[in-house]
Structure formats: C-alpha cells, structure tokens
gemmi code that builds the backbone of each chain (N, CA, C; Angstrom):
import gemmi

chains = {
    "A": [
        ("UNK", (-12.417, -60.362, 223.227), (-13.307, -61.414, 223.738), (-13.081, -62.710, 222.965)),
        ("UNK", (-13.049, -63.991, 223.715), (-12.924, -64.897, 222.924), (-14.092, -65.258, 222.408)),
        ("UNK", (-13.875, -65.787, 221.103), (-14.964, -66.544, 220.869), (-15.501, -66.832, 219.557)),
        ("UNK", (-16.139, -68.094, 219.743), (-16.594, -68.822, 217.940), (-17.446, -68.527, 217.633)),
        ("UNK", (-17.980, -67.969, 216.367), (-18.734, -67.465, 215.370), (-19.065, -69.051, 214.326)),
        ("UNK", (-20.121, -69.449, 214.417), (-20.815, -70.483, 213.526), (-21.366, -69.679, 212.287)),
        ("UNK", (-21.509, -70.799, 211.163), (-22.169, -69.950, 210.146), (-23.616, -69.900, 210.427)),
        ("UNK", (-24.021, -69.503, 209.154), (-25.492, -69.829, 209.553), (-26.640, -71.190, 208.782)),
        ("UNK", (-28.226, -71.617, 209.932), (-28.480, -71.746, 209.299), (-28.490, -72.929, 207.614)),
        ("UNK", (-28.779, -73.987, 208.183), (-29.031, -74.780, 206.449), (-30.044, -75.431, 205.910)),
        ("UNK", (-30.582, -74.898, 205.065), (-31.804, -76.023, 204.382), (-31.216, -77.225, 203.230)),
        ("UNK", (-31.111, -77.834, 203.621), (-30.507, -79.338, 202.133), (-31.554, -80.472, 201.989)),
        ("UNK", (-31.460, -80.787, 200.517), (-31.823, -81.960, 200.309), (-31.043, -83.101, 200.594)),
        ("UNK", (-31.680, -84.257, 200.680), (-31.075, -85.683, 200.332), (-30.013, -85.638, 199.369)),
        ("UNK", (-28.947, -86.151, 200.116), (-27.667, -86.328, 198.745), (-26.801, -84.912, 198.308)),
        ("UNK", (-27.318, -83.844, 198.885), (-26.133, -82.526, 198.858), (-25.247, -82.892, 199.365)),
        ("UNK", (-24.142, -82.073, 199.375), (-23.072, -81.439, 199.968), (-23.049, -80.509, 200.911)),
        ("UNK", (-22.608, -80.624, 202.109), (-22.712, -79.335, 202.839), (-21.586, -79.226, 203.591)),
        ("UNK", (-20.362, -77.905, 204.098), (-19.721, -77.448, 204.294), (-19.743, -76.531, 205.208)),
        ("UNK", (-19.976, -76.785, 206.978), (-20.277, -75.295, 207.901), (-18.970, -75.204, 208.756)),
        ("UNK", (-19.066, -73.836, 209.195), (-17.620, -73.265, 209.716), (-18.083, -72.957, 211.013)),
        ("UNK", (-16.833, -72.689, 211.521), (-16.752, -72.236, 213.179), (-15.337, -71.121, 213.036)),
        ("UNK", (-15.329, -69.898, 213.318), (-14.842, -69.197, 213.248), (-14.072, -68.573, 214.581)),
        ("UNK", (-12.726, -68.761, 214.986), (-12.012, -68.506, 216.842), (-11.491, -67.420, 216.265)),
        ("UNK", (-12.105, -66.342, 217.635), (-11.662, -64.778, 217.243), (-11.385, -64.539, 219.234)),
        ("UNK", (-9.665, -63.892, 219.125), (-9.666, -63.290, 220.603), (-8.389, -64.288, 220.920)),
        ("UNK", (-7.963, -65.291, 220.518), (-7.086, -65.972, 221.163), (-6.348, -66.723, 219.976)),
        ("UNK", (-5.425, -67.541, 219.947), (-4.787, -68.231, 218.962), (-5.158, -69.235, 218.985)),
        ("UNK", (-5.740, -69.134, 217.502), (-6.796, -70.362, 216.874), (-5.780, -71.475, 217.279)),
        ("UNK", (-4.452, -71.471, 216.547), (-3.576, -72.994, 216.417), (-3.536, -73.031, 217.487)),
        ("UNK", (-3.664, -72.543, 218.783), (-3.437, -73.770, 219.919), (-4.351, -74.521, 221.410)),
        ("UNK", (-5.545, -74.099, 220.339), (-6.683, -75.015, 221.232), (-7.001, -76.007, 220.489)),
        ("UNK", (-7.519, -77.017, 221.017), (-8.442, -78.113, 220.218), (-9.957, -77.284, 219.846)),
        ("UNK", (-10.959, -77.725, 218.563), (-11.733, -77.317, 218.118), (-12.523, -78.857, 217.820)),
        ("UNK", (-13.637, -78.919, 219.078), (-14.526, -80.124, 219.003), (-15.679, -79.626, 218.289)),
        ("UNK", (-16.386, -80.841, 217.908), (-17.563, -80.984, 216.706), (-18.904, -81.618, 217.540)),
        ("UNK", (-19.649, -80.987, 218.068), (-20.797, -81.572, 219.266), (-22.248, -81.860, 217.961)),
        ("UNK", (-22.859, -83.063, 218.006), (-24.198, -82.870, 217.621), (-25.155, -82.961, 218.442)),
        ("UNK", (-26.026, -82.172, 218.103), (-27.666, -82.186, 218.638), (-28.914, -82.333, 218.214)),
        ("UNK", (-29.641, -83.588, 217.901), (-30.890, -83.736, 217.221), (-31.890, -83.298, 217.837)),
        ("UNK", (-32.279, -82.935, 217.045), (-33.894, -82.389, 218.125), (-34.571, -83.177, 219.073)),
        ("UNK", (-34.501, -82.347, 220.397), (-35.091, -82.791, 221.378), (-33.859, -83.987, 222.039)),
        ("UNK", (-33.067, -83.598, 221.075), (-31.933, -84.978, 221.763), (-30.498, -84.741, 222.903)),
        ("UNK", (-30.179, -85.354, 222.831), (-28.810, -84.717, 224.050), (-27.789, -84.396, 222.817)),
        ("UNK", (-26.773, -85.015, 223.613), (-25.390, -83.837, 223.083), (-24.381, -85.409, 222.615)),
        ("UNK", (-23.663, -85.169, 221.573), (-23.210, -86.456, 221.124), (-21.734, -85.672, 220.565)),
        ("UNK", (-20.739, -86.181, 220.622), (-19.581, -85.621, 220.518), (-18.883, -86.953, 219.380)),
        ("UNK", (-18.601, -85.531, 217.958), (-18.512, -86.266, 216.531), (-16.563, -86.205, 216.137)),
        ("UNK", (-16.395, -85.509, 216.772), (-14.911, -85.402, 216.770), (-14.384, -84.221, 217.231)),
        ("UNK", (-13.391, -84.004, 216.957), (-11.620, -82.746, 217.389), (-10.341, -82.785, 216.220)),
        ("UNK", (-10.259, -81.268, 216.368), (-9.409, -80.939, 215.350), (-8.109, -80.126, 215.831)),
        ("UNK", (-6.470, -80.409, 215.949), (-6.136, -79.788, 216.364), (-5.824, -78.407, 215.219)),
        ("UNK", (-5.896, -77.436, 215.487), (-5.359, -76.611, 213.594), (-4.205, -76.483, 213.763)),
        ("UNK", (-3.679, -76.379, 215.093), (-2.035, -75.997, 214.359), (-1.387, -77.081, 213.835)),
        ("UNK", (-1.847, -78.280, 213.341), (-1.294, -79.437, 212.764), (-2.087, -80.066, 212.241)),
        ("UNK", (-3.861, -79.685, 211.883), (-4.909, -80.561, 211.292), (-5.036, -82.188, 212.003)),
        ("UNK", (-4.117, -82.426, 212.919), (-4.146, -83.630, 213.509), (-5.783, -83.782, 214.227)),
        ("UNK", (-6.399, -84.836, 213.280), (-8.037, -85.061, 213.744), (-8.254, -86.081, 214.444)),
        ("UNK", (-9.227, -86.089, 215.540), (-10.145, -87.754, 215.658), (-11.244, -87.437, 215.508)),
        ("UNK", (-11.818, -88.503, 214.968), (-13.509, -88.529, 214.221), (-14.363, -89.676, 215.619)),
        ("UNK", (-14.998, -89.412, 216.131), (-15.809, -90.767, 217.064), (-16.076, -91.879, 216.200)),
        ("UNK", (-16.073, -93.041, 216.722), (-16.031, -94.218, 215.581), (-17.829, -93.739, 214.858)),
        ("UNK", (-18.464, -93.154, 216.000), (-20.202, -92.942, 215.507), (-20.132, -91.945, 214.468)),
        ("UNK", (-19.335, -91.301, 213.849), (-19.337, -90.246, 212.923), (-18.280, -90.765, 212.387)),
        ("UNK", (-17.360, -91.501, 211.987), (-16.246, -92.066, 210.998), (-16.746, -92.224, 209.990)),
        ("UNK", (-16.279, -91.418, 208.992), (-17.020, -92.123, 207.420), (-18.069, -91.335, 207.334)),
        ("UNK", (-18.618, -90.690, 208.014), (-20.044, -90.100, 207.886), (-19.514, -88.207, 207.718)),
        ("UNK", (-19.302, -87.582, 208.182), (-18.030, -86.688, 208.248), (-16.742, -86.305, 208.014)),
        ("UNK", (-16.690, -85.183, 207.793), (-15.145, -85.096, 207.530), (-14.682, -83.314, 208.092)),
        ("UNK", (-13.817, -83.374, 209.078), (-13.924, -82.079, 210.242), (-12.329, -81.931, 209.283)),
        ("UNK", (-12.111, -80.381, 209.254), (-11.157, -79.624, 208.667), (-10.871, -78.669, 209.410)),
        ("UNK", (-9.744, -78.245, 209.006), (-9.661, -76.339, 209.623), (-8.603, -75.547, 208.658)),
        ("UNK", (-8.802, -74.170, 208.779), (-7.707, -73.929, 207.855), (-7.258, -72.814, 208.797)),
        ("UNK", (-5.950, -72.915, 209.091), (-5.314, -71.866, 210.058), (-5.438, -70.441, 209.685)),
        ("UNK", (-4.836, -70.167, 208.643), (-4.911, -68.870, 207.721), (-6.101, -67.803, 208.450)),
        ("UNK", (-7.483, -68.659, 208.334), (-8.433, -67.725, 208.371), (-8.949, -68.241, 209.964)),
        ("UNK", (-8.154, -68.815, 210.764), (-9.064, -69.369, 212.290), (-10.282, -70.156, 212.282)),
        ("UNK", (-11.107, -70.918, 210.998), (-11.813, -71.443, 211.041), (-11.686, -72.938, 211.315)),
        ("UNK", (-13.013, -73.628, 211.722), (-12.719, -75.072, 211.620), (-13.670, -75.360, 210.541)),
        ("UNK", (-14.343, -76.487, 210.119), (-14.968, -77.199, 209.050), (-15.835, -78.065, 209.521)),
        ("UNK", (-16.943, -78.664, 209.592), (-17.556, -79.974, 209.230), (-18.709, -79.838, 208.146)),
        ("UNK", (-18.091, -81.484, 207.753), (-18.528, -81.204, 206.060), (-18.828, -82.790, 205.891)),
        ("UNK", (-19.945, -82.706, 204.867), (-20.747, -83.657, 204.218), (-21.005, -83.892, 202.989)),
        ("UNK", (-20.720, -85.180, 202.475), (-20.730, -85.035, 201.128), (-21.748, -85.805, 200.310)),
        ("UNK", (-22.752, -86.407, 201.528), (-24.141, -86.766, 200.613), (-24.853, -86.527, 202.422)),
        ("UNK", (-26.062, -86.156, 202.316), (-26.709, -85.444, 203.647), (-27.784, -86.244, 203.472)),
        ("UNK", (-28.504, -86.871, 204.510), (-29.517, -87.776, 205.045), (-30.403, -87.380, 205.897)),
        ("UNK", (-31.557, -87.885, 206.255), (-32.696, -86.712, 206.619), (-31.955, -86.666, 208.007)),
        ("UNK", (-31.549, -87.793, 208.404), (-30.599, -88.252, 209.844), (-29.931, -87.203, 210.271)),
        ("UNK", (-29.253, -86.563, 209.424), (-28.355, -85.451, 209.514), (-28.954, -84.280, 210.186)),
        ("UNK", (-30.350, -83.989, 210.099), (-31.203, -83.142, 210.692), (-30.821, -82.655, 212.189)),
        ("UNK", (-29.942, -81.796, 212.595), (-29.730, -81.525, 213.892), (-29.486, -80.253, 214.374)),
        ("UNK", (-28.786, -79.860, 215.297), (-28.182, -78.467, 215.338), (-26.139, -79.189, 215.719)),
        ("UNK", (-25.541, -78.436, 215.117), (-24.206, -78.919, 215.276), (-23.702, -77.618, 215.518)),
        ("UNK", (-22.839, -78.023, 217.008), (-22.154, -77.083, 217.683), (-20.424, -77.283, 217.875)),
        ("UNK", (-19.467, -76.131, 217.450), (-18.577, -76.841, 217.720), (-18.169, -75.961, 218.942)),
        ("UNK", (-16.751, -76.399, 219.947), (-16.369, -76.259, 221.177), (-14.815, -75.728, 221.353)),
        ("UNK", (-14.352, -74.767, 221.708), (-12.785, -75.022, 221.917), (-13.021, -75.858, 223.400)),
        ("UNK", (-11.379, -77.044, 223.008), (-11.279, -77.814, 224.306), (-10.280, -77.282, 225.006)),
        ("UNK", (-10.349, -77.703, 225.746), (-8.885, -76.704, 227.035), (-8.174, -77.945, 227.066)),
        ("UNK", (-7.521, -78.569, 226.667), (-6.389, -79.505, 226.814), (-5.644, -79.417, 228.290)),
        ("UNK", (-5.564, -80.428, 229.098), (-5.126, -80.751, 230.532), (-6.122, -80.301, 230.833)),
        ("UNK", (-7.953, -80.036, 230.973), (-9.164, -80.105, 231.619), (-9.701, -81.130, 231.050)),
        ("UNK", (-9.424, -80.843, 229.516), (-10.326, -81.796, 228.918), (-11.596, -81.522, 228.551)),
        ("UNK", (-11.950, -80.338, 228.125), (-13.514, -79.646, 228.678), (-13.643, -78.933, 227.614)),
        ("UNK", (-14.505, -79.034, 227.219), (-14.956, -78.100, 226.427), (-15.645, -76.195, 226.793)),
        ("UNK", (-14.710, -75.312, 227.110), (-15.095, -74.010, 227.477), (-15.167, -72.760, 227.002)),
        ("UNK", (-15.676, -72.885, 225.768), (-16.126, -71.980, 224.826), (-16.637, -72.282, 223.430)),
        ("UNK", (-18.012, -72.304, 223.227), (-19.141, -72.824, 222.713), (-19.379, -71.985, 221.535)),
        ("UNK", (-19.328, -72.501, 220.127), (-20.290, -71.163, 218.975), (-21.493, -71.780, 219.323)),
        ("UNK", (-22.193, -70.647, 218.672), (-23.819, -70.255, 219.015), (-24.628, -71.579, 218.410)),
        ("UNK", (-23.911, -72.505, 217.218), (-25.032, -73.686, 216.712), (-25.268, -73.140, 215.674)),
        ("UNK", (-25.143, -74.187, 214.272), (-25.596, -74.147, 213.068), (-26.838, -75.475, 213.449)),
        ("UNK", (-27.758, -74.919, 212.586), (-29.119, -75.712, 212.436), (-28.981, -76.493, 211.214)),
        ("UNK", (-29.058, -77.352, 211.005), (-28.833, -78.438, 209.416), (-30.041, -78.860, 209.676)),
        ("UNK", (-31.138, -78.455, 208.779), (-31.957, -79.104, 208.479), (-32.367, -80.117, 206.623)),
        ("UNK", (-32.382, -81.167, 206.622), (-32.357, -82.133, 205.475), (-33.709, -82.702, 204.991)),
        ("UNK", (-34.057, -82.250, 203.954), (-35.433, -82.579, 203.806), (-35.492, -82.461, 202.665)),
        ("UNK", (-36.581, -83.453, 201.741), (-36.753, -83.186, 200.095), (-38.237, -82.837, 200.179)),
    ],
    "B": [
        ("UNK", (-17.811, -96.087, 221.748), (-17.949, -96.035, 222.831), (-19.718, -95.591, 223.647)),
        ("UNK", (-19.779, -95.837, 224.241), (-21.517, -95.820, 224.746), (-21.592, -94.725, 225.715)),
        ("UNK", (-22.937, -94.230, 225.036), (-23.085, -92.976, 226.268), (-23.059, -92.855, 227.795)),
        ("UNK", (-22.458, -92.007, 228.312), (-22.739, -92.261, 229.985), (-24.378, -92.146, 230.556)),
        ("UNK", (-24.507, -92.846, 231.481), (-25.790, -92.876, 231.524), (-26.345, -91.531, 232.908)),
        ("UNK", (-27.395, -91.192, 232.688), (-27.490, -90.137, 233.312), (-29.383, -90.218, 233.566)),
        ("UNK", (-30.023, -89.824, 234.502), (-31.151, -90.002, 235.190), (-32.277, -89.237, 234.047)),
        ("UNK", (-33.266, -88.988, 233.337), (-33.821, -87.942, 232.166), (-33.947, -86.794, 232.813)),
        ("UNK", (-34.482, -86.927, 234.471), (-35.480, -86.113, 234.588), (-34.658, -86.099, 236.132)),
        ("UNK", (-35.056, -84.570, 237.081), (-34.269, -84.707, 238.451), (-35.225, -83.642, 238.669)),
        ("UNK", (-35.573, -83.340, 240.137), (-37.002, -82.001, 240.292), (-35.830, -81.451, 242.001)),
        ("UNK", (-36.424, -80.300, 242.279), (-36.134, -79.842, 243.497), (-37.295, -78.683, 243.940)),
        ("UNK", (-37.096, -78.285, 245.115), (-38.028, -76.932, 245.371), (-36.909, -76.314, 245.721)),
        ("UNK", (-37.154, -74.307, 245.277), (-36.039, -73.495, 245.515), (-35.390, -73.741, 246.837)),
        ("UNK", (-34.175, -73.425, 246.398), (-33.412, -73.786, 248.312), (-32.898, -75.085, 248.650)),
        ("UNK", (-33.786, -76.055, 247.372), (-33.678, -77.356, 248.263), (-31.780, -77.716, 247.243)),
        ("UNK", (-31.397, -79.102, 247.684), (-30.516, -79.517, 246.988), (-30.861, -80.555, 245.891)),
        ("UNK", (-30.175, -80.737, 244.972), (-30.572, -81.372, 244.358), (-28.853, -82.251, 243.768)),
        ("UNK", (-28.827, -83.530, 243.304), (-27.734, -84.077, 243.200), (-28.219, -85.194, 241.517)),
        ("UNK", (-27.316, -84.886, 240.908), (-27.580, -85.930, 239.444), (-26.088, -87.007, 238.923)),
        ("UNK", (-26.649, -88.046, 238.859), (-25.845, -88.923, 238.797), (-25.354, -89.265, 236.929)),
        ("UNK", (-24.413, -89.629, 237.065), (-24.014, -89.998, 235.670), (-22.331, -91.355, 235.317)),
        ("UNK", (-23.241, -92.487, 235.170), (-22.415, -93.311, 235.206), (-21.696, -93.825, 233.931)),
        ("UNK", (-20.648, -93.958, 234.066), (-19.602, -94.586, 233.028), (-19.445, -96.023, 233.441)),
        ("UNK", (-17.653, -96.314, 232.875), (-17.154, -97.554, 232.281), (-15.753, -97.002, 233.149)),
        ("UNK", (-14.923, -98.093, 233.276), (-13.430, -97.986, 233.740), (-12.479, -97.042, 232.715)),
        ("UNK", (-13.345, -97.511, 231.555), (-12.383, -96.420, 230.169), (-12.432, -95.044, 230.237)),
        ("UNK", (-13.699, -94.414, 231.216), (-14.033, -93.259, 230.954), (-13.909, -92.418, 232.041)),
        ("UNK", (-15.215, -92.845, 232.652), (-15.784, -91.574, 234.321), (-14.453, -92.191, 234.827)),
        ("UNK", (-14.369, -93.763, 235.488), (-13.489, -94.523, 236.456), (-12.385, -94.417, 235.875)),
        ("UNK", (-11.678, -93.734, 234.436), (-10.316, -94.243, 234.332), (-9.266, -92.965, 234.196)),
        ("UNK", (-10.413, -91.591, 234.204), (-9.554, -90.374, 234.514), (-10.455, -89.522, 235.545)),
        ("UNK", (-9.993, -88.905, 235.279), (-10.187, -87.140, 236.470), (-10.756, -85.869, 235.354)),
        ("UNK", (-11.191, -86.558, 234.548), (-11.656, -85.414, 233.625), (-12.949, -85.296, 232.934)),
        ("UNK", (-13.998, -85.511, 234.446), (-15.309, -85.599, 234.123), (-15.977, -83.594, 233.657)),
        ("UNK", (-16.774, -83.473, 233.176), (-17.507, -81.912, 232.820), (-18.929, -82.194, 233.109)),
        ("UNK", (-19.243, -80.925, 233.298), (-20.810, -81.008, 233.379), (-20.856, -79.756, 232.792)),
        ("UNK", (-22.486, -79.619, 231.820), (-22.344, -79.174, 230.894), (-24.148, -78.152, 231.598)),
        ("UNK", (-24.620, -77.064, 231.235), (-25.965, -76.713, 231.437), (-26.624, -75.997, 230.223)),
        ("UNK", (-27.549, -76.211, 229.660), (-27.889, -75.739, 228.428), (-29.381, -75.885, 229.111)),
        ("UNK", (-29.503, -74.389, 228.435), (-31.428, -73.525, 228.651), (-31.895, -73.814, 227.561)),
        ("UNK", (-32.653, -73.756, 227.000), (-34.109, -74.099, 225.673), (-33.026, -72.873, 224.867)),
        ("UNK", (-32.637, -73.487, 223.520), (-32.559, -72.565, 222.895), (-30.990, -71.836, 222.482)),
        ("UNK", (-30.415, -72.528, 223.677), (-28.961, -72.091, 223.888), (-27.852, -72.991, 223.543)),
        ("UNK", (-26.764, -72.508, 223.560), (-25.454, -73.279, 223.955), (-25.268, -73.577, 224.483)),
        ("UNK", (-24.620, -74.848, 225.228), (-24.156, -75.462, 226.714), (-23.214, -74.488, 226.961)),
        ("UNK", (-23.377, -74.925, 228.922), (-22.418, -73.999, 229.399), (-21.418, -74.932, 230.400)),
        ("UNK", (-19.998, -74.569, 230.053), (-19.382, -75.375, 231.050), (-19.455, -74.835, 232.281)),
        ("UNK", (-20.104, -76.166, 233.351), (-20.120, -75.639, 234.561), (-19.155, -76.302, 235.426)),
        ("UNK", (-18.487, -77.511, 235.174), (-17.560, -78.323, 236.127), (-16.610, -78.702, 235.646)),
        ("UNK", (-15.661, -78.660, 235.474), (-14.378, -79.323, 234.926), (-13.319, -80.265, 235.856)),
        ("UNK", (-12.760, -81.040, 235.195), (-11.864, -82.062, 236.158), (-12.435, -82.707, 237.400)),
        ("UNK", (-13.747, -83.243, 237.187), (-14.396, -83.801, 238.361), (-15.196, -82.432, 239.644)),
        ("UNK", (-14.707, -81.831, 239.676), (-15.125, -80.602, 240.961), (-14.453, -79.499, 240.376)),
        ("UNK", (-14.144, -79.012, 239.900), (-14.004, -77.667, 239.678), (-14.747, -77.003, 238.601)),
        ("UNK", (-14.423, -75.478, 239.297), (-15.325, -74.187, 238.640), (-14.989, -73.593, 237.912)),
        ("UNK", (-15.312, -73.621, 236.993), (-14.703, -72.338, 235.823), (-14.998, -70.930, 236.712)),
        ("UNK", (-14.404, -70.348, 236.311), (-14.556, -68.859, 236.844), (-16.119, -67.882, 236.586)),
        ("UNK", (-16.796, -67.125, 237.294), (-17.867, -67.306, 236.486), (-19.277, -68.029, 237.701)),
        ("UNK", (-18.928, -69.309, 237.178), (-20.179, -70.570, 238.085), (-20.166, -70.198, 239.214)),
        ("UNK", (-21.237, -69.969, 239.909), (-21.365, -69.879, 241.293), (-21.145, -71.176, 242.331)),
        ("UNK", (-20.899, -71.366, 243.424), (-20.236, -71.895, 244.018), (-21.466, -73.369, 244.951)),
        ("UNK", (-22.706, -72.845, 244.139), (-23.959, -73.736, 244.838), (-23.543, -74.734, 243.761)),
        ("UNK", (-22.953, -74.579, 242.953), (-22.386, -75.660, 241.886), (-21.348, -76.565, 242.110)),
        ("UNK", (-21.346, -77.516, 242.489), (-20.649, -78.612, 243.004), (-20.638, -80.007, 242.179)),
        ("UNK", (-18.960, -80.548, 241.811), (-19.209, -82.157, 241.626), (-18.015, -83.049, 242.056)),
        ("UNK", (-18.611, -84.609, 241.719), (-17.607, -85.422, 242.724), (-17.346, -86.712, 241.901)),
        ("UNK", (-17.156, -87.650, 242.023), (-16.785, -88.941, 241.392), (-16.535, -90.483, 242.582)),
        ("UNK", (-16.851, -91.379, 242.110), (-17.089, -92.416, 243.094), (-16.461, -93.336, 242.342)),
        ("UNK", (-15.523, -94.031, 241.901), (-15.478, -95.213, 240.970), (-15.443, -94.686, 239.603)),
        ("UNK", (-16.966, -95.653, 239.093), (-17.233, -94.953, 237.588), (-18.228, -94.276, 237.664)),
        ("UNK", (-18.850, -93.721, 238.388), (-19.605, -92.768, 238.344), (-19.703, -91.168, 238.863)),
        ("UNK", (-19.776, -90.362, 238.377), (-19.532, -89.017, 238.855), (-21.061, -87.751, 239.141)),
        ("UNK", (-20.989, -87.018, 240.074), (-21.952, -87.152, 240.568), (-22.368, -84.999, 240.539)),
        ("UNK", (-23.785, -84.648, 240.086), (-23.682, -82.915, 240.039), (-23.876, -82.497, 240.980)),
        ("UNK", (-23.746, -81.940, 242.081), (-24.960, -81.358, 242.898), (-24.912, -79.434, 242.786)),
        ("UNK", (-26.271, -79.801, 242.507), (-26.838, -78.015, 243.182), (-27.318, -77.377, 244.094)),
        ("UNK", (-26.618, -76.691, 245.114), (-27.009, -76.425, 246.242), (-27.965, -75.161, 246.308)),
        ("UNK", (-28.904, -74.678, 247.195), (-30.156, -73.617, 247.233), (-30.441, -73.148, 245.873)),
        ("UNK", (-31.136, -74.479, 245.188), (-31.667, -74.205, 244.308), (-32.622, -72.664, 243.512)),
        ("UNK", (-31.948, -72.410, 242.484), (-32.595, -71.512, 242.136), (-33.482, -71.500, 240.667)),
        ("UNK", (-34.759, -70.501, 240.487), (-35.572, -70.585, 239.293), (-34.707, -70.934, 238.196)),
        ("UNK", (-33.451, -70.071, 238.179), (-32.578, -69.835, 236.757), (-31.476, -71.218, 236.658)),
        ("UNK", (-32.053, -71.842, 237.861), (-30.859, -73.730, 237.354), (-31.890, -74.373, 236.556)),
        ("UNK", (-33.387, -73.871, 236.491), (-33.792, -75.018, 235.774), (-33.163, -75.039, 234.338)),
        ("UNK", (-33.093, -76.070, 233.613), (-32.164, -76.674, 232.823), (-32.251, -77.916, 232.381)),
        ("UNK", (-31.130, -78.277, 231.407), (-30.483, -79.385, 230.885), (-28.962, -79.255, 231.324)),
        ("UNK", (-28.775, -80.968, 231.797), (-27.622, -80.919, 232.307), (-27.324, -81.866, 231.790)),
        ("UNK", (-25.537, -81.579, 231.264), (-24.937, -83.020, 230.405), (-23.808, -83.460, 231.250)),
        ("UNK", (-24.099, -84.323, 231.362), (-21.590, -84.828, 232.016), (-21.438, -85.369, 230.644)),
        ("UNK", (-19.902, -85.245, 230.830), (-18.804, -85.396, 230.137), (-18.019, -85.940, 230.271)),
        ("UNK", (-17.072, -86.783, 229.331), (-16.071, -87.500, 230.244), (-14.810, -87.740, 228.961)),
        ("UNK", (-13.427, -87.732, 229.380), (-12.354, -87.607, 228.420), (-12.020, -89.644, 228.539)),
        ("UNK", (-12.324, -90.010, 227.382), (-12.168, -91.628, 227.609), (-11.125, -91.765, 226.536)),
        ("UNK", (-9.875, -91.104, 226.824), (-8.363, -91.586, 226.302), (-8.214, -91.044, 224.541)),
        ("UNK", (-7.263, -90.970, 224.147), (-7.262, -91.117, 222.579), (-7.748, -89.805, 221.924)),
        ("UNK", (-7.896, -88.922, 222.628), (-8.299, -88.271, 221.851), (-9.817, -88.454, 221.705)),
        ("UNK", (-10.559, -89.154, 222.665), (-12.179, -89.360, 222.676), (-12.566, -88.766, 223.644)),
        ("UNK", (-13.767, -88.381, 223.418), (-14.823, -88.018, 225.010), (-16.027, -88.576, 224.532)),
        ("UNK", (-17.070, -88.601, 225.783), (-18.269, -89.106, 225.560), (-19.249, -88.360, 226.169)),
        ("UNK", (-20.092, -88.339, 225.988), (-21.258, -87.099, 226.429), (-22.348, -88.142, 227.640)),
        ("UNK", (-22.961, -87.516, 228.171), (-24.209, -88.215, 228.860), (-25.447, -88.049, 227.873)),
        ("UNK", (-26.606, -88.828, 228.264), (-27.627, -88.754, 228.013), (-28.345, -87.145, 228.121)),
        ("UNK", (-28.078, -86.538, 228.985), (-28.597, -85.299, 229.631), (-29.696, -85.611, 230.721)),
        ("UNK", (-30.081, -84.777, 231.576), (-30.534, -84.743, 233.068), (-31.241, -83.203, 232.528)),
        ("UNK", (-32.719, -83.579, 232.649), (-33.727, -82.227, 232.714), (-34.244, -82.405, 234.356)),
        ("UNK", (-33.419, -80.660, 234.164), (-33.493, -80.272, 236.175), (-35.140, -79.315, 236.069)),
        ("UNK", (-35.964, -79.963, 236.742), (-37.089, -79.055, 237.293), (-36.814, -78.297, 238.344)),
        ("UNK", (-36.771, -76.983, 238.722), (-37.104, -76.075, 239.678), (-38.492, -76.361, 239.972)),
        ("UNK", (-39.397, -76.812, 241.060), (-40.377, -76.981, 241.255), (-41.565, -75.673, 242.188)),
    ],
}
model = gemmi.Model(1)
for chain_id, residues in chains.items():
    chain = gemmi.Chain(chain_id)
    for i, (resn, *xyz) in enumerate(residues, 1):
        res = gemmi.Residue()
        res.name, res.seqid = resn, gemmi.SeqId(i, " ")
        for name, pos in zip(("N", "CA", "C"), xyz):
            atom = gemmi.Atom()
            atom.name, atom.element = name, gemmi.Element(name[0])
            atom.pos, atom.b_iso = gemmi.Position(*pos), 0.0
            res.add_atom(atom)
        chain.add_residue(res)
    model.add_chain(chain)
structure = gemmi.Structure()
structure.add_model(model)
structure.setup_entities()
C-alpha cells in the first residue's frame, strides 16, 4: 500500500527548534515529488513548498522562504520540515503530499502533524 | 503568488446539483491544464478528487465533475449526497515548480 506516515503531534515554545517527518512506504520514495501543505486552524490549505529526494532539488513558496527549511533523506524515504526558531504563528496542522508530476496533483496525503506553539 | 479565490460557503438539497467556482490569474487556473480539487471532512486529510481540470482519480465517483473557462475553473457535484458535505479546495500548478491552493468552499448538504 502506498503511503506517508507523519510523525507525531508537537507541543513548542517560542524560539525552539522543531524537525517533523513524512515517511513514503509502498513505492519509490526518489521518484515522486514530496509537497509541504499548511493548515491553521479553522483555515484553508496553503502550499509551503516541494522536495524532489532523488536529487534534494527544492522550491520553498516565496510565503514560507526563510521561514522553513524542507529536507529529505533518501536512505530512510523520509522528507523533513524544519524550524529553527517557532512563533505562536507557526500554530497549525502541516501536511505533506506526494505530487504526481505531469498531473500536477497532489495524490497521496500523510495523516497531519499538529504543531502547536505556545509559552 | 495570491490565493485562488473560491466562494466560503455553497448549500444544495440531496439530488440537487451543486457547482463551485474558483478563480485565478493568467499565471495559474488560465495559464495551464493543471487545475485539482481537493475534499477534506472535519478532522481529515484532503482528498484528491479532480486532477488536470476534469479528471478522476480512480476511486471518485463519477457525480464528481470539473471544467475551466479562461482563469477560472469550475467543481460540480451531481445528485448530491449526505457524505459530499465537506470542504472543498482547487488547486492550481502556476509554473516553476509552484502551486497555489484556493481559499476553500464549505459544501452544505441541506
């Protein structure tokens, strides 16, 4: 079965570090794209970037440039998005997507890490 | 790049049809063929329901329909049912390695 495994789950303060994964099991990680979707509460769907892994070749949305930093490491099929000072802003659920390249679509969804940021 | 714009709120009674609009820019909806529509329940993951302007993933039932006009691209759901009520997102591939999301469209089953 295909499919992405999110980690779980985050409580952070102001100014942590935080590091969550997306895990592609069932198909070969290196040759889908692996998109980065956010969701604030009660909010729509905002698309933060894409990662290809079989070459780490990234784009970040200019709205998440600098604010993020999306990784993957082939070895283990995971992808990355990661933060290196966290803002209450940050408060969302973040989902990432494999894209189907020539659809363009995003068609297979992990379940959503919850980042919640609060002191 | 700026979100596509999309209606908040859309209602139907079972059976009936219902159609949701979602407009872009020439860069985006108007400048490819690679609009999505997206359906997410309270609680869930989105689900791809449309790809490349009108097509079905395998799977979606076939009361699931979409289209494109220019820059705007368009959902419809035909004999509405309890289990469409929802959140509905379009999508759109705007070059570079970018996409852009809609606002989202909350579908009432009435």
């Amino acid at each position: 079965e295909v499919q992405l495994v999110q980690s779980g789950a985050e409580v952070k303060k102001p100014g942590e570090s935080l590091k969550i994964s997306c895990k592609g099991s069932g198909y070969s990680f290196t040759s889908y794209w692996i998109g980065w979707v956010r969701q604030m509460p009660g909010k729509g769907l905002e698309w933060m970037g894409i990662i290809y892994p079989g070459d780490s070749d990234t784009k970040h949305s200019p709205s998440f440039q600098g604010q993020v930093t999306i990784s993957a490491d082939k070895s283990i099929s995971t992808a990355y998005l990661q933060w290196s000072s966290l803002k209450a802003s940050d408060t969302a659920m973040y989902y990432c997507a494999r894209c189907h390249r020539g659809k363009e679509s995003f068609e297979i969804w992990g379940q959503g890490t919850m980042v919640t940021v609060s002191s | 790049q700026s979100a596509l714009t999309q209606p908040p709120s859309a209602s139907g009674s079972p059976g009936q049809s219902v159609t949701i609009s979602c407009t872009g820019t020439s860069s985006d909806v108007g400048g490819y063929n690679y609009v999505s529509w997206y359906q997410q329940h309270p609680g869930k993951a989105p689900k791809l329901m449309i790809y490349g302007v009108s097509k079905r993933p395998s799977g979606v039932p076939d009361r699931f329909s979409g289209s494109k006009s220019g820059n705007a691209a368009f959902l419809t759901v035909s004999g509405l049912q309890a289990e469409d009520e929802a959140d509905y997102y379009c999508s759109s591939y705007a070059g570079g390695n970018n996409w852009v999301f809609g606002g989202g469209t909350q579908l009432t089953v009435l």
